[in-house]
C-alpha positions in Angstrom: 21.4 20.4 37.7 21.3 18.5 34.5 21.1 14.6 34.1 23.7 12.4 33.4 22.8 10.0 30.6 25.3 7.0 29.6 24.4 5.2 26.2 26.2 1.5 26.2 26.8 -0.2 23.2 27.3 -4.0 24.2 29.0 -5.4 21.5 31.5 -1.9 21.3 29.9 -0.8 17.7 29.8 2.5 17.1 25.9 2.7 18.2 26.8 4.6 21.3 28.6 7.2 19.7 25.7 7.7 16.7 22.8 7.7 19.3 24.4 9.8 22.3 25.1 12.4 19.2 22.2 12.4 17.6 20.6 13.1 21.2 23.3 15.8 22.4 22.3 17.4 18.7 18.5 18.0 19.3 18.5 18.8 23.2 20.8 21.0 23.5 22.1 21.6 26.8 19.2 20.2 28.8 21.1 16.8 29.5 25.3 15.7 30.1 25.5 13.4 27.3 28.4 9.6 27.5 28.8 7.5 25.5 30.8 4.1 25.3 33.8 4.4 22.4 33.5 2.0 19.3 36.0 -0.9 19.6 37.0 0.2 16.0 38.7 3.3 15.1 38.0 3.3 11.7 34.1 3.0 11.9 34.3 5.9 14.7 36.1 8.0 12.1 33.1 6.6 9.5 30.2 7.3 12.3 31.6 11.4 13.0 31.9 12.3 9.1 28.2 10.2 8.9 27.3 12.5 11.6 28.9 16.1 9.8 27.6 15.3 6.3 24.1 15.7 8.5 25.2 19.0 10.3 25.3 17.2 13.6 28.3 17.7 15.6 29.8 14.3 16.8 29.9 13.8 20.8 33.3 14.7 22.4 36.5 12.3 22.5 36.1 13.5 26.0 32.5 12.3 26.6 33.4 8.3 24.5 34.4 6.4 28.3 34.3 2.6 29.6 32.3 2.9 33.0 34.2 2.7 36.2 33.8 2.8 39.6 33.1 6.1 41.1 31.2 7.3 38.0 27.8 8.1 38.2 24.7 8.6 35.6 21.2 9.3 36.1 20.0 7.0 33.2 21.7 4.0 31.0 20.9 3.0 27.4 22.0 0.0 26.4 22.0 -0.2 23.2 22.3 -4.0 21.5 21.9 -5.7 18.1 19.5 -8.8 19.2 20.9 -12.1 20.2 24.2 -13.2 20.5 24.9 -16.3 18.5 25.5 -19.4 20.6 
């Protein structure tokens, strides 16, 4: 059985989507790979041609999901950029 892995953008950039790729791209199969969608469609669009200019494939519409009850992962990344302001 493979692990679940969940990466979490906080602030709904397109971090998730760029690191649970990257990831997906250089382990192959080994893991089930989620990520949190960007809040903006246009830097997801930005993020997956990014992502095929390198020859990485971009992770699945399927796999971009908010967390809800009766989901389950084996690991979270929470990805963040630093403080919030106050």
């Amino acid at each position: 059985m493979t692990s679940r892995l969940f990466f979490l953008c906080a602030r709904r950039s397109g971090r998730a989507l760029l690191a649970a790729s990257l990831l997906q791209s250089s382990v192959e199969n080994r893991f089930e790979i989620w990520g949190s969608p960007p809040r903006d469609t246009q830097e997801q669009i930005i993020i997956e041609h990014l992502l095929q200019e390198q020859g990485v494939i971009p992770l699945a519409p399927d796999r971009l999901i908010w967390p809800t009850f009766g989901l389950r992962w084996d690991e979270g990344i929470i990805l963040c950029s630093g403080l919030a302001a106050t």
